[in-house]
The first five atom37 places (N, CA, C, CB, O) and aatype in JSON, in Angstrom:
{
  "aatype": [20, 20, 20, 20, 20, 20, 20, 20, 20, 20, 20, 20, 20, 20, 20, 20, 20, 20, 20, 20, 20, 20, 20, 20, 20, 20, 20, 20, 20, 20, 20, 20, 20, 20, 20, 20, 20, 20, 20, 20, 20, 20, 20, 20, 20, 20, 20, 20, 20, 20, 20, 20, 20, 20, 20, 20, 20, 20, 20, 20, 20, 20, 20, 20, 20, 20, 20, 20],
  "atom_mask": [
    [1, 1, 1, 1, 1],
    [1, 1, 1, 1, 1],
    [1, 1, 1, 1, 1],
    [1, 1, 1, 1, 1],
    [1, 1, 1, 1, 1],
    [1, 1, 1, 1, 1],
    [1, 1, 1, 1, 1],
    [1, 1, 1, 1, 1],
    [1, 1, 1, 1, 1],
    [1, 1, 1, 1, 1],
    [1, 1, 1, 1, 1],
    [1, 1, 1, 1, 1],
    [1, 1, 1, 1, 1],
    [1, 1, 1, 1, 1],
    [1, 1, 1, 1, 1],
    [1, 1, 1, 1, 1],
    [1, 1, 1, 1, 1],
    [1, 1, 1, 1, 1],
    [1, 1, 1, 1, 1],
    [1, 1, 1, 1, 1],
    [1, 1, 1, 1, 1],
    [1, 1, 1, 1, 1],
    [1, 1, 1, 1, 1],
    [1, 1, 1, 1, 1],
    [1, 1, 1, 1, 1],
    [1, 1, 1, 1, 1],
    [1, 1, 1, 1, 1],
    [1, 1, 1, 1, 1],
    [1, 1, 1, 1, 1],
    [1, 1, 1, 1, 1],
    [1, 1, 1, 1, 1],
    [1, 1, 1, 1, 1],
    [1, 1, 1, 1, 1],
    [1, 1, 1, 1, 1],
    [1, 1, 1, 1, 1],
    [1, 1, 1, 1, 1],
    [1, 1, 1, 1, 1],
    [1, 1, 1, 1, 1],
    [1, 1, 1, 1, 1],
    [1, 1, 1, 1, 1],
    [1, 1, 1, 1, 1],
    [1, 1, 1, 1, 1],
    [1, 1, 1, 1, 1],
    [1, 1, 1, 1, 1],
    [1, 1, 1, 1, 1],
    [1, 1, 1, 1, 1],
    [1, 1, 1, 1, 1],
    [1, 1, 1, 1, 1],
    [1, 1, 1, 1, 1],
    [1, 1, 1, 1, 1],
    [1, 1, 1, 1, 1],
    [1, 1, 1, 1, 1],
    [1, 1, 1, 1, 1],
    [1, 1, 1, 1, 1],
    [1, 1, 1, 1, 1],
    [1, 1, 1, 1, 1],
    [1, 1, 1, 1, 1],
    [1, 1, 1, 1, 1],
    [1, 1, 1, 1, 1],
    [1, 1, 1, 1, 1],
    [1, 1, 1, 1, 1],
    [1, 1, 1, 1, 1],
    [1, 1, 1, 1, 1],
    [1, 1, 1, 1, 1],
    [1, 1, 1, 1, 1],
    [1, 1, 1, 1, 1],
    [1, 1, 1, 1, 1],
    [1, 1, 1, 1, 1]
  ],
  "atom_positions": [
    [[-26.5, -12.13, -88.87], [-27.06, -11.58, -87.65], [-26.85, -10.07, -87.67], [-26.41, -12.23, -86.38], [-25.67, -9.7, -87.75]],
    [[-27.92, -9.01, -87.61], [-27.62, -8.04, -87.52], [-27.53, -7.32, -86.38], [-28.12, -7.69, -88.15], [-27.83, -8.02, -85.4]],
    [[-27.17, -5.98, -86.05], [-26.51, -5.59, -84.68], [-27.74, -5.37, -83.98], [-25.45, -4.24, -84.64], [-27.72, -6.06, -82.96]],
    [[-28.48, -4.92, -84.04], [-29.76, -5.08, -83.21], [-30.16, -6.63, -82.62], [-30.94, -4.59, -84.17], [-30.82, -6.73, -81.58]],
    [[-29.74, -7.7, -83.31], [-30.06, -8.96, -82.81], [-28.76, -9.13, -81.96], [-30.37, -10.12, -83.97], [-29.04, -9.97, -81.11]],
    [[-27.65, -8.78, -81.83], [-26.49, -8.98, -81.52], [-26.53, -8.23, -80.31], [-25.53, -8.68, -82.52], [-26.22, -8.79, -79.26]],
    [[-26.9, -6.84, -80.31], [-26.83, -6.32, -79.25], [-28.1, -6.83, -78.18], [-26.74, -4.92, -79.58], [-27.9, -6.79, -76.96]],
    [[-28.91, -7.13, -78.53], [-30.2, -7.82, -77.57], [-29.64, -8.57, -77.04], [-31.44, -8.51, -78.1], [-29.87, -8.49, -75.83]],
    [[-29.03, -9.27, -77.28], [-28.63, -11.0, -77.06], [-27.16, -10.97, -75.76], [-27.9, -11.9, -79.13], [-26.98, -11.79, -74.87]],
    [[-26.06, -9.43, -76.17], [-25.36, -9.49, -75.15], [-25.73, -8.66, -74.25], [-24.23, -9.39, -75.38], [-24.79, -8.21, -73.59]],
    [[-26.81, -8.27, -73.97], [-27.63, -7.25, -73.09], [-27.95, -8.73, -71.84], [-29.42, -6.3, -74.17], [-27.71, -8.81, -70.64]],
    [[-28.57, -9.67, -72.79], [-29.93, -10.65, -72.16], [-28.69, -11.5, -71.59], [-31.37, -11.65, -73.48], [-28.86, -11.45, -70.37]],
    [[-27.72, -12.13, -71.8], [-26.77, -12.36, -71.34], [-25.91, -11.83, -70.31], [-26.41, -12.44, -72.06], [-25.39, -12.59, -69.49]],
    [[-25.65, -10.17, -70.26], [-25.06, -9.84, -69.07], [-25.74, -9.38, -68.16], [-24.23, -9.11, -69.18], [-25.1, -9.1, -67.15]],
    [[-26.82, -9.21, -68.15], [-28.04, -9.38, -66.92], [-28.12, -10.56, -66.08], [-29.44, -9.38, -67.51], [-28.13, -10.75, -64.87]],
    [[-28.21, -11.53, -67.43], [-28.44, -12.91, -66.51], [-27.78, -13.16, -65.27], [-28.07, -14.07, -67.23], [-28.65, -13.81, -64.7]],
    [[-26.74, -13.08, -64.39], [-26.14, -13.28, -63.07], [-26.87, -12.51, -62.12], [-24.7, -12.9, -63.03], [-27.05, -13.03, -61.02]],
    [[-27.33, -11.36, -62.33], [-27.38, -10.2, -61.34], [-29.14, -11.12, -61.15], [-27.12, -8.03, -62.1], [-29.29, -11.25, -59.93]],
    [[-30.19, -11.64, -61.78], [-31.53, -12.49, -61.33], [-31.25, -13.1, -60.37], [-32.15, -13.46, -62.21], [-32.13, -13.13, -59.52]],
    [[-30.19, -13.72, -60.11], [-30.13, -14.93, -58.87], [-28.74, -14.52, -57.87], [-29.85, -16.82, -59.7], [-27.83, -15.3, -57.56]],
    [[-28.85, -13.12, -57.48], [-27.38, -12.65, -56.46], [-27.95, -12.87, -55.12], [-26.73, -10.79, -56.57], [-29.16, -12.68, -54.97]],
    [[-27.3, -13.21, -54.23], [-27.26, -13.3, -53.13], [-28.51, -12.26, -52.34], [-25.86, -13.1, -52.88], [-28.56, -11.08, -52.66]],
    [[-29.19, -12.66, -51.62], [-30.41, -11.56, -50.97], [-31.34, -11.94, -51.14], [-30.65, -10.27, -51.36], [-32.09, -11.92, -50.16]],
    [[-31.93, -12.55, -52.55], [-33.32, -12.91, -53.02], [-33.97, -13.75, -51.96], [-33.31, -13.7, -54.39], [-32.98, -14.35, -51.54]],
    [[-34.76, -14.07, -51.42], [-35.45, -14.46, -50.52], [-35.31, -14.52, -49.12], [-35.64, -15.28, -50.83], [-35.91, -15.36, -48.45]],
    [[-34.4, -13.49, -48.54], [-34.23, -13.16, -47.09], [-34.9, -11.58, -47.29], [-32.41, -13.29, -46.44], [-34.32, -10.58, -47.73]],
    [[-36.42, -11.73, -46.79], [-37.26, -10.96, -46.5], [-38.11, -10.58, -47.86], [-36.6, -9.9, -45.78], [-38.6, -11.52, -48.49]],
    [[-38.35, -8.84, -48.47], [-38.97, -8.88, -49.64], [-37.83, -8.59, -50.1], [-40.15, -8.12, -49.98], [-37.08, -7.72, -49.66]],
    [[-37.59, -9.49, -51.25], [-36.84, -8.84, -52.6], [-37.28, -8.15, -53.53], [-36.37, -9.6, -53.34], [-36.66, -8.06, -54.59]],
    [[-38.52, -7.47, -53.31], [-39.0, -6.53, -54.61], [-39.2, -5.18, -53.87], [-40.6, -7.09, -55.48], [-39.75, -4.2, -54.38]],
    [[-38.72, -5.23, -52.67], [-38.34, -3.57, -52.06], [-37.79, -2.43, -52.77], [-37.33, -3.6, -51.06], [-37.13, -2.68, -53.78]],
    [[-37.95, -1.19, -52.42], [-37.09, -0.61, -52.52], [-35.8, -0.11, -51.49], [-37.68, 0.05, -52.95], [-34.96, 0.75, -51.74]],
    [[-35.9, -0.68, -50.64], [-34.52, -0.94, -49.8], [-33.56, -1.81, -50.33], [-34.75, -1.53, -48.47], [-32.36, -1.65, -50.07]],
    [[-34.06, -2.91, -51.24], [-33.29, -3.84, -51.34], [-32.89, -3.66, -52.74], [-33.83, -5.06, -50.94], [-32.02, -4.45, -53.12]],
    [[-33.28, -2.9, -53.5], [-32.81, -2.26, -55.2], [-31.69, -1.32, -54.18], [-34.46, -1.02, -56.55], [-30.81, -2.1, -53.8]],
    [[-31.51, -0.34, -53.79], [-31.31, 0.5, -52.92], [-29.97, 0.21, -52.41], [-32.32, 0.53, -52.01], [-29.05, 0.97, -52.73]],
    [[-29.76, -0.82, -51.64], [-28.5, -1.42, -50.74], [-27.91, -2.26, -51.43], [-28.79, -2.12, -49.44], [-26.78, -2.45, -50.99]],
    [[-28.15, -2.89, -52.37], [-27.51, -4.27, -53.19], [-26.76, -3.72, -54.12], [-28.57, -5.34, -53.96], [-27.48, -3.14, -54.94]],
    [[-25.29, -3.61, -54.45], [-24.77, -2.98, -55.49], [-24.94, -3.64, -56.76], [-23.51, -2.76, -55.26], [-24.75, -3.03, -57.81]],
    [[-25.29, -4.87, -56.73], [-25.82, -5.48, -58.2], [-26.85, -4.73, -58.46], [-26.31, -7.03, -58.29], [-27.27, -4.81, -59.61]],
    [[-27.44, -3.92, -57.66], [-28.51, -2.95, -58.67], [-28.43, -1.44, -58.71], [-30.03, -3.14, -58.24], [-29.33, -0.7, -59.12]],
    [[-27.01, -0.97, -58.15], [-27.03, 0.45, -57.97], [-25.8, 0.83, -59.21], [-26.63, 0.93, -56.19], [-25.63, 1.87, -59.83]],
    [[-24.86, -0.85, -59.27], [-24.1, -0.15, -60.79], [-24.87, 0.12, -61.96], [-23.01, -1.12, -61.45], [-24.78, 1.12, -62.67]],
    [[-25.73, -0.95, -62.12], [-26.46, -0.44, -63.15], [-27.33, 0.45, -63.8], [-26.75, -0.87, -63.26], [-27.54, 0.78, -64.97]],
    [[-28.04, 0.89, -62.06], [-28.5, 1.87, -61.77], [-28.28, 3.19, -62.41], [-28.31, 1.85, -60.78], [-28.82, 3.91, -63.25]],
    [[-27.1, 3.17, -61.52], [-25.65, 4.46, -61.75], [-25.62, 4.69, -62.84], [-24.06, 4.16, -61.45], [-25.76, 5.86, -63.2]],
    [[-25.38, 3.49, -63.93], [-24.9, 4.03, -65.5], [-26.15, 4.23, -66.16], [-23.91, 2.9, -66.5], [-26.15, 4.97, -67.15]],
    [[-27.59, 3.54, -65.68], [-28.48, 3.84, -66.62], [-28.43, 5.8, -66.42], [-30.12, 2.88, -66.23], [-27.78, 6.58, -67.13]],
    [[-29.17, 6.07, -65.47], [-28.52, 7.6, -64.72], [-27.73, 8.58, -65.64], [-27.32, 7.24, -63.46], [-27.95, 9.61, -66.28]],
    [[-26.66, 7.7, -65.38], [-25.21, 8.25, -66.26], [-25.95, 8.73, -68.41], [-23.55, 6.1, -66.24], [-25.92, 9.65, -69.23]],
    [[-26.36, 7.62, -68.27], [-26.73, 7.88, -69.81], [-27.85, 8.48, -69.99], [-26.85, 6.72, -70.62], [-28.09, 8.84, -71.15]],
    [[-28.64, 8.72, -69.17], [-29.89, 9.8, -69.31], [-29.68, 10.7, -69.24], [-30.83, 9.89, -68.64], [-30.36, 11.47, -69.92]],
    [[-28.49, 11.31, -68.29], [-28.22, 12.88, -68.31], [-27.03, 12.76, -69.51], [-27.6, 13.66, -66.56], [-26.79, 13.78, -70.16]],
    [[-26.37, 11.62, -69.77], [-25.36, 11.96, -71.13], [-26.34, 12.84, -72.53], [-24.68, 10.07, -71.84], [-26.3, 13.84, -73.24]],
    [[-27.12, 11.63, -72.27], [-28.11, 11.85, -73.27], [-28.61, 13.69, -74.04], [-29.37, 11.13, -72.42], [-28.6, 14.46, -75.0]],
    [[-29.11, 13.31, -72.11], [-29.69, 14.94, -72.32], [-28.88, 16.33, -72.81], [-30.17, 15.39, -70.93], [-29.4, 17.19, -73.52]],
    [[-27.15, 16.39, -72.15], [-26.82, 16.86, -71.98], [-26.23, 17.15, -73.88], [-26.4, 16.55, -70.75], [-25.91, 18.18, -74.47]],
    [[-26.28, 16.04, -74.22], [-25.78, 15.46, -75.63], [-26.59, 16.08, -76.26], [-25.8, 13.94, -76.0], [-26.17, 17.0, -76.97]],
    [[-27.82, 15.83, -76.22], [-29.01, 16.79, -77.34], [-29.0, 17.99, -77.21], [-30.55, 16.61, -77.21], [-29.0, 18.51, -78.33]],
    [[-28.98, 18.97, -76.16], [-29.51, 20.22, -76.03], [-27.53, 20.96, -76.67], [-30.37, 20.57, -73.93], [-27.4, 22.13, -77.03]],
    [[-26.21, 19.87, -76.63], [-25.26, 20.64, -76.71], [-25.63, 20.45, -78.06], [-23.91, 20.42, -76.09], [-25.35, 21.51, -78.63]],
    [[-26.16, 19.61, -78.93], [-26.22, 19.43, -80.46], [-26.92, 20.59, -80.86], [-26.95, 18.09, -80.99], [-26.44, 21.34, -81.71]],
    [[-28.43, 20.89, -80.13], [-29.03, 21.56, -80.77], [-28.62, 23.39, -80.65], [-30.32, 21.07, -80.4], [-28.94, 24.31, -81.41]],
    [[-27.89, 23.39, -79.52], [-26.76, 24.58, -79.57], [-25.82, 24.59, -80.42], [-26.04, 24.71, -78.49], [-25.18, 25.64, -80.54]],
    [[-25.56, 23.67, -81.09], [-23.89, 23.81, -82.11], [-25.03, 24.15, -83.33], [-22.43, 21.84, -82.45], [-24.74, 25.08, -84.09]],
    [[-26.06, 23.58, -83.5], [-27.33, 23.61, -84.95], [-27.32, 25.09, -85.09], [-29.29, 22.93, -84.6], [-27.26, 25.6, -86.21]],
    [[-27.38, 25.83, -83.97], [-28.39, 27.41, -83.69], [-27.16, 28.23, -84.12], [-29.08, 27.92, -81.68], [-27.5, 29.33, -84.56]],
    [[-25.86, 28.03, -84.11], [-24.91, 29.04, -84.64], [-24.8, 29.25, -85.9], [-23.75, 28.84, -84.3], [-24.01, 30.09, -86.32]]
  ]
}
């Protein structure tokens, strides 16, 4: 099994709980109030966030250490 199949697989796995949390069918569950207020979707939220500005912040310091 290589890590690309490995890592898919514990991705698709630790998602799985947060599909069926508490809220889903008291009113719309495909709001954006309800992504919004539910912390099953604002941790993940948070870190996707977290790693987009890591990201960014990660490339532009690389391509500054390249330029010296």
């Amino acid at each position: 099994m290589n890590l690309r199949t490995l890592m898919g697989t514990a991705l698709a796995l630790a998602t799985t709980p947060v599909l069926a949390h508490p809220g889903h069918g008291h009113g719309d569950a495909f709001s954006l109030l309800h992504f919004l207020s539910s912390p099953e979707h604002l941790w993940p939220l948070g870190l996707l966030m977290l790693a987009i500005v890591g990201g960014l912040f990660g490339a532009r310091w690389c391509r500054h250490r390249a330029g010296r």
